[in-house]
N, C-alpha and C positions, 0 to 999 in steps of 0.2 A: 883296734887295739889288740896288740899281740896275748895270749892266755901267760899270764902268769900264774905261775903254782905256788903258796905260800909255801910250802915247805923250806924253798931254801933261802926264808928272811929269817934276820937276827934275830935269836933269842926265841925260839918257834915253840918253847912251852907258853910265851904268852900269846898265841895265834888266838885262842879261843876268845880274850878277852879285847880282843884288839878288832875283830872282825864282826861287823853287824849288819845286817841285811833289814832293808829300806824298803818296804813296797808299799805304791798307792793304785787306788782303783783309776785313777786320770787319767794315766795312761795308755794301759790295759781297756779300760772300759769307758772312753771318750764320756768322761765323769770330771771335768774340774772344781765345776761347783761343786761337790761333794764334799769333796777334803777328805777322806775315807783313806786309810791303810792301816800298815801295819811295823811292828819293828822286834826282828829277833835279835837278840845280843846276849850273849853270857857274860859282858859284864856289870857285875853288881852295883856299881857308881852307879854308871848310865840310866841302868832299869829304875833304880830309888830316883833319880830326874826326872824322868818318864812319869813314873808313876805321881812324883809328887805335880804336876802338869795336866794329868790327865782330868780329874776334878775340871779342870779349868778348856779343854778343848774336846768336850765328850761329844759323839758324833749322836745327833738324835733316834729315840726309837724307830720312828717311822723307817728313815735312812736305814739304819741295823736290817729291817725284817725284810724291805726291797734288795738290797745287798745280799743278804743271807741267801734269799729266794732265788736271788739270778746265780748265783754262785753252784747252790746244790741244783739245781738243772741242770747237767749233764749234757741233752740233746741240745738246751739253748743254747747254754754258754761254749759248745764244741762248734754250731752252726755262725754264732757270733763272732769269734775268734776267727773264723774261716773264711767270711766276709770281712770281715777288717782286715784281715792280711792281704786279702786279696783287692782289696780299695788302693794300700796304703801303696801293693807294690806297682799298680795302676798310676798312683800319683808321683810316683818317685821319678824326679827328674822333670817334671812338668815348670816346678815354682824358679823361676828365674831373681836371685838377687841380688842386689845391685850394692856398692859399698863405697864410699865416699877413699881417696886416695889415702893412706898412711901419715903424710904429708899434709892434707887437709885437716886432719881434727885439731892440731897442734891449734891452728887459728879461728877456731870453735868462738866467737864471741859469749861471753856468759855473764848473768844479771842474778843476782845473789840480795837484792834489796825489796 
C-alpha cells in the first residue's frame, strides 16, 4: 500500500479525531489467546465507548504483570523481535494456497436448516 499523508484529506482540522491507532500483542508477540492491546484515539465519542466496555473485557492481572515484564525487557523483547523477523522472513513464500475458481463459489451448495 502506497504511504498516504493525511494532510491533504478534507477537512484536516478533523484528522485528530478521525484517526486511531489499534494495536494488539497477537501479532507482535505470537499471543492470540491473549486478547491484549491497546487504542490511542483523541476522539471523545469513541474513548466514552471504550471505556464504557472496558468493565466488561478487562484483561486479567496475571496477563497485565507477564505482559508488562516482557515488554520492559529491553534485551528480551530486542532478541525476540529479532527472531521473529527473522523466522517470519524464512517463511515467506514457502505456504502455497490454493483457491477454488471465481466462477466456482457462485454454485456453493448451502443448508441453512
Amino acid at each position: 500500500m502506497p504511504y498516504c499523508p493525511l494532510a491533504p484529506l478534507p477537512r484536516p482540522e478533523l484528522i485528530p479525531e478521525l484517526v486511531h491507532v489499534v494495536w494488539g500483542m497477537s501479532k507482535d508477540f505470537c499471543a492470540s489467546g491473549l486478547r491484549c492491546g491497546c487504542l490511542h484515539s483523541r476522539n471523545p465519542q469513541l474513548l466514552q465507548a471504550f471505556d464504557n466496555l472496558g468493565y466488561f473485557c478487562a484483561v486479567p492481572n496475571p496477563i497485565q504483570t507477564a505482559l508488562a515484564a516482557a515488554l520492559e525487557d529491553g534485551e528480551w523483547l530486542a532478541a525476540f523481535l529479532r527472531t521473529n523477523t527473522e523466522r517470519l522472513r524464512g517463511a515467506y513464500g514457502q505456504l502455497e494456497v490454493h483457491t477454488a475458481p471465481r466462477r466456482a463459489l457462485a454454485r456453493l451448495p448451502a443448508s441453512f436448516s
